[in-house]
C-alpha positions as CSV (number, residue, x, y, z in Angstrom):
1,X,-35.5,-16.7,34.6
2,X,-33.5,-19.4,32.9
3,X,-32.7,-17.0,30.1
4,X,-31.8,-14.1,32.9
5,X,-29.3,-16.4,34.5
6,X,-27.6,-17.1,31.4
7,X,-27.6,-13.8,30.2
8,X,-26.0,-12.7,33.4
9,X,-23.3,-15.6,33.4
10,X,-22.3,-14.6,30.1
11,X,-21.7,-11.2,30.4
12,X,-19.5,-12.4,33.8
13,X,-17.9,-14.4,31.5
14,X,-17.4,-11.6,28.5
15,X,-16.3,-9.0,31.8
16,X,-13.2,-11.7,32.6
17,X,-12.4,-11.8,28.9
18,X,-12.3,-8.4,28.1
19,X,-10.3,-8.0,31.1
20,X,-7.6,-11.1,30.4
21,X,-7.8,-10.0,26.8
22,X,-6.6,-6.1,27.9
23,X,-3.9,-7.1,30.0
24,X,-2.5,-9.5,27.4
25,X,-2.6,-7.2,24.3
26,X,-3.0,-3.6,25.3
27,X,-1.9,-1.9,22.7
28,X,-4.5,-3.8,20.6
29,X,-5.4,-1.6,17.4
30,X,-6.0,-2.5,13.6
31,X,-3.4,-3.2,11.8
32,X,-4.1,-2.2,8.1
33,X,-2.2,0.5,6.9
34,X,-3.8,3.2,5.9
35,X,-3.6,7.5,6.0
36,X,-7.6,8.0,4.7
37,X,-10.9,7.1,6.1
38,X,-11.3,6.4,2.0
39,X,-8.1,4.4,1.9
40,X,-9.1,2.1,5.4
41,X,-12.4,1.3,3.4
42,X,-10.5,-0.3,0.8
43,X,-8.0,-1.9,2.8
44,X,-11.2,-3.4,5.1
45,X,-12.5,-4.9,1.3
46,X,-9.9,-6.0,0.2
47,X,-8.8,-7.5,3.7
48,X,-12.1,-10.3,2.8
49,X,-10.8,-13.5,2.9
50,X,-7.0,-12.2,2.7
51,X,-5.0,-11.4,5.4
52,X,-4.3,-8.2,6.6
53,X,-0.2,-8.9,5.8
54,X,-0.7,-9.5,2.4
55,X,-3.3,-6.2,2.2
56,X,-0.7,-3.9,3.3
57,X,1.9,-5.2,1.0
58,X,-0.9,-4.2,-1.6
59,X,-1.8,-0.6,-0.5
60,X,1.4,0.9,-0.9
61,X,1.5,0.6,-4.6
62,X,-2.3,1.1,-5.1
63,X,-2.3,3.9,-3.2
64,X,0.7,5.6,-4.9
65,X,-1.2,5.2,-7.9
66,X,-4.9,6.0,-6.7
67,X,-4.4,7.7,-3.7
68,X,-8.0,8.7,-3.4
69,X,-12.0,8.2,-4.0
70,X,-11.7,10.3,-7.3
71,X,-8.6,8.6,-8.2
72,X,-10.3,5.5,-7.5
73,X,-13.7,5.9,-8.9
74,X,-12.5,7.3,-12.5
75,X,-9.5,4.1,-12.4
76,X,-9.1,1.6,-15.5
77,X,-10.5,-1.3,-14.1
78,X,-8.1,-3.7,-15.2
79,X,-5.6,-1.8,-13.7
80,X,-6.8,-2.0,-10.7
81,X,-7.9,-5.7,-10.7
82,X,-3.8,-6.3,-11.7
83,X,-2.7,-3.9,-8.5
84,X,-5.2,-5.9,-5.9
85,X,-4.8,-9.3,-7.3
86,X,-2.8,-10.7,-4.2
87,X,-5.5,-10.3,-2.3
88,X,-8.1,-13.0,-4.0
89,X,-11.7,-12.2,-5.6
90,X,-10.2,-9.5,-7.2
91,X,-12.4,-8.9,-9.8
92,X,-15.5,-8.3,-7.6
93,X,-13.2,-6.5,-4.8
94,X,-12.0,-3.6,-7.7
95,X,-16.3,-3.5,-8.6
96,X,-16.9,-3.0,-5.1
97,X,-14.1,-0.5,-4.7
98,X,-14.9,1.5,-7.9
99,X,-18.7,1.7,-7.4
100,X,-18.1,2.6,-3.6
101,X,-15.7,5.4,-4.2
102,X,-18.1,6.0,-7.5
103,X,-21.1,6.6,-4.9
104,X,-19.0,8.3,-2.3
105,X,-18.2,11.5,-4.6
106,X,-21.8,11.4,-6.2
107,X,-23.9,11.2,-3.0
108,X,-21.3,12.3,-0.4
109,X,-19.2,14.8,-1.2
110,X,-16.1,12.7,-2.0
111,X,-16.0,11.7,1.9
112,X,-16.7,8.6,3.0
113,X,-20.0,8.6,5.5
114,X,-19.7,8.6,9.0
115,X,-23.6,7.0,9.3
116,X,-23.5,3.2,9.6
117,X,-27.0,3.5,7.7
118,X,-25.0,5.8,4.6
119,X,-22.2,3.3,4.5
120,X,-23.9,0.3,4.2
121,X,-25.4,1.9,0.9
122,X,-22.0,1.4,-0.5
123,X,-21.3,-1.5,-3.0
124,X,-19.2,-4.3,-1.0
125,X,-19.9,-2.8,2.3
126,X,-21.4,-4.8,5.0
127,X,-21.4,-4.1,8.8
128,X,-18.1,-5.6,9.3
129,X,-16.3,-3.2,6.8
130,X,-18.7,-0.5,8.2
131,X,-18.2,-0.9,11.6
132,X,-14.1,-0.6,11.1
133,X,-14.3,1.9,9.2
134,X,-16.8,3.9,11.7
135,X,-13.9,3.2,14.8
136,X,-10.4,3.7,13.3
137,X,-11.2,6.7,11.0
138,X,-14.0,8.5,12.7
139,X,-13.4,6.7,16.9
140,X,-17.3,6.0,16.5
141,X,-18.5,2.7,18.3
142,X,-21.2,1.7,16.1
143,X,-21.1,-2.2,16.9
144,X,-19.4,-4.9,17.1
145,X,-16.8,-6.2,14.3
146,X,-17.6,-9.9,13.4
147,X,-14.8,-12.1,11.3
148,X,-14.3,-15.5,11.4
149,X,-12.2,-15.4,14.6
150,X,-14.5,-13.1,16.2
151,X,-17.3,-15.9,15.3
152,X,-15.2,-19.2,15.9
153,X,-13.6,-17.7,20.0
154,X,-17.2,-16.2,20.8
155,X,-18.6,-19.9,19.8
156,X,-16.1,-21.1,21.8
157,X,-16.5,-18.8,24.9
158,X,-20.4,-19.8,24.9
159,X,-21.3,-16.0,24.5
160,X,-23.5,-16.9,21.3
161,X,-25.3,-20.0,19.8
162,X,-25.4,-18.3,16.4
163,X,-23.5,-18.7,13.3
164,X,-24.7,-15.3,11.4
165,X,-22.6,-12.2,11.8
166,X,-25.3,-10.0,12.9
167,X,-27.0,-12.0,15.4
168,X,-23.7,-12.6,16.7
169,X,-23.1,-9.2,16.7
170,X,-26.2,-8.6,18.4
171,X,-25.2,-11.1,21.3
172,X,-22.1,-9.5,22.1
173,X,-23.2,-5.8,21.8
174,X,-25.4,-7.3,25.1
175,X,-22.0,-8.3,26.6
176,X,-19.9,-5.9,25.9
177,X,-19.8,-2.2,27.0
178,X,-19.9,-0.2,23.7
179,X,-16.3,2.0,24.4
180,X,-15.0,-1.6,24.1
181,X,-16.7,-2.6,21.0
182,X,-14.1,-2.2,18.6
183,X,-11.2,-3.2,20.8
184,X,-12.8,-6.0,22.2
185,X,-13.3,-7.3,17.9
186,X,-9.4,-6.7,17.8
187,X,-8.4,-8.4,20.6
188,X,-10.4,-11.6,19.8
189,X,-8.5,-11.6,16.4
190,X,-5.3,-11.3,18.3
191,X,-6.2,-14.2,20.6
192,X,-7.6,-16.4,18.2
193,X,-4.8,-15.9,15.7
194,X,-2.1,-16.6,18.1
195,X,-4.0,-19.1,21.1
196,X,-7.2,-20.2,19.9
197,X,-6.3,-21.3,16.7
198,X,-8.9,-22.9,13.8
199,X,-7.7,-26.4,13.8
200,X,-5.6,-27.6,17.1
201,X,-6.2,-24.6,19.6
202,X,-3.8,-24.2,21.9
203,X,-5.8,-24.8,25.1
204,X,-3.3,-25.9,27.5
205,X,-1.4,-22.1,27.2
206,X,-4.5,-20.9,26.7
207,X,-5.0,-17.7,29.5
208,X,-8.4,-18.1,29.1
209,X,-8.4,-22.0,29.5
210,X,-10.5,-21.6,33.1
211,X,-13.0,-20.1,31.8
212,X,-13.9,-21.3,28.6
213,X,-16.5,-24.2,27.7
214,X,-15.0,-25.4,24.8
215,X,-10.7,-25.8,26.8
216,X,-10.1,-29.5,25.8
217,X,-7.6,-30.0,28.9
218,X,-10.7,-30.1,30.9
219,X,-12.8,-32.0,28.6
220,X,-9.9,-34.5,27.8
221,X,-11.4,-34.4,24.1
């Protein structure tokens, strides 16, 4: 029963989020820059560790130059690793982008899979890459997006007591209804890259101070 209640109090809690969260950034969508389902699947690899600024002043050029997975998958690798530098690890990002675009022509038809099972076959594609990819270029729900904002404001929340990115997942796709999967991912970026904040969260403007465990104007920590 103790597990019932909690289970019921956080997805109370999740409901009030999802609608605070909403109202605050409607218009919420991802904001990597991209025309091609092939093109958001690099951007989402080489948006690891980088921000998504500094990915989009990448793309432009990378893109004029390899516009595509054939373009991609047939590239000089040094080339590449020189175009995608900016963005950190680039010599095992351009490996992961060449032997993903390599696999999409041989096994899929030079389109990129819209089967989270199929994508995750792809070199450097986990479920987070895979489950943006699956929304933005195809509008499929497939689960939930975990970063380390997602992670850190869920912890924060108390809607999961895990620090792995699928279990997390797994705990909010109990939470959350799915049309609100992907959004809901965006959202908590927004929030926690503006409000709740790595080091020194910004609790006391915080509009979800009331309800969250971890507000420190209610703690006095």
């Amino acid at each position: 029963m103790a597990i019932v209640r909690r289970l019921a109090v956080r997805k109370q809690r999740a409901n009030e989020v999802l609608v605070r969260l909403k109202r605050r950034y409607p218009n919420a969508t991802c904001t990597l820059h991209y025309e091609t389902p092939v093109q958001l699947l690099v951007a989402t690899i080489l948006s690891a560790q980088c921000t998504d600024e500094r990915v989009n002043q990448v793309t432009p050029a990378l893109f004029a130059r390899f516009p595509d997975a054939a373009a991609l998958a047939t590239a000089d690798i040094r080339e590449l690793e020189n175009l995608i530098k900016p963005t950190g690890f680039y010599r095992n990002k351009a490996r992961h982008i060449q032997g993903a675009c390599r696999k999409i022509l041989s096994d899929f038809g030079g389109q990129v899979p819209k089967e989270m099972s199929q994508l995750l076959t792809l070199p450097g594609v986990a479920r987070k890459t895979a489950n943006v990819v699956l929304a933005h270029a195809y509008g499929i729900n497939a689960g939930v997006t975990v970063d380390t904002h997602v992670k850190r404001v869920s912890h924060r929340l108390g809607l999961t007591e895990h620090t792995d990115p699928i279990r997390i997942e797994r705990d909010l796709i109990e939470l959350i209804p799915q049309p609100d999967w992907e959004h809901w991912s965006i959202r908590l970026i927004y929030h926690g890259r503006e409000t709740c904040t790595a080091r020194n969260p910004r609790c006391h403007e915080c509009l979800l101070r009331d309800i969250c465990p971890a507000n420190t104007t209610l703690t006095g920590s």
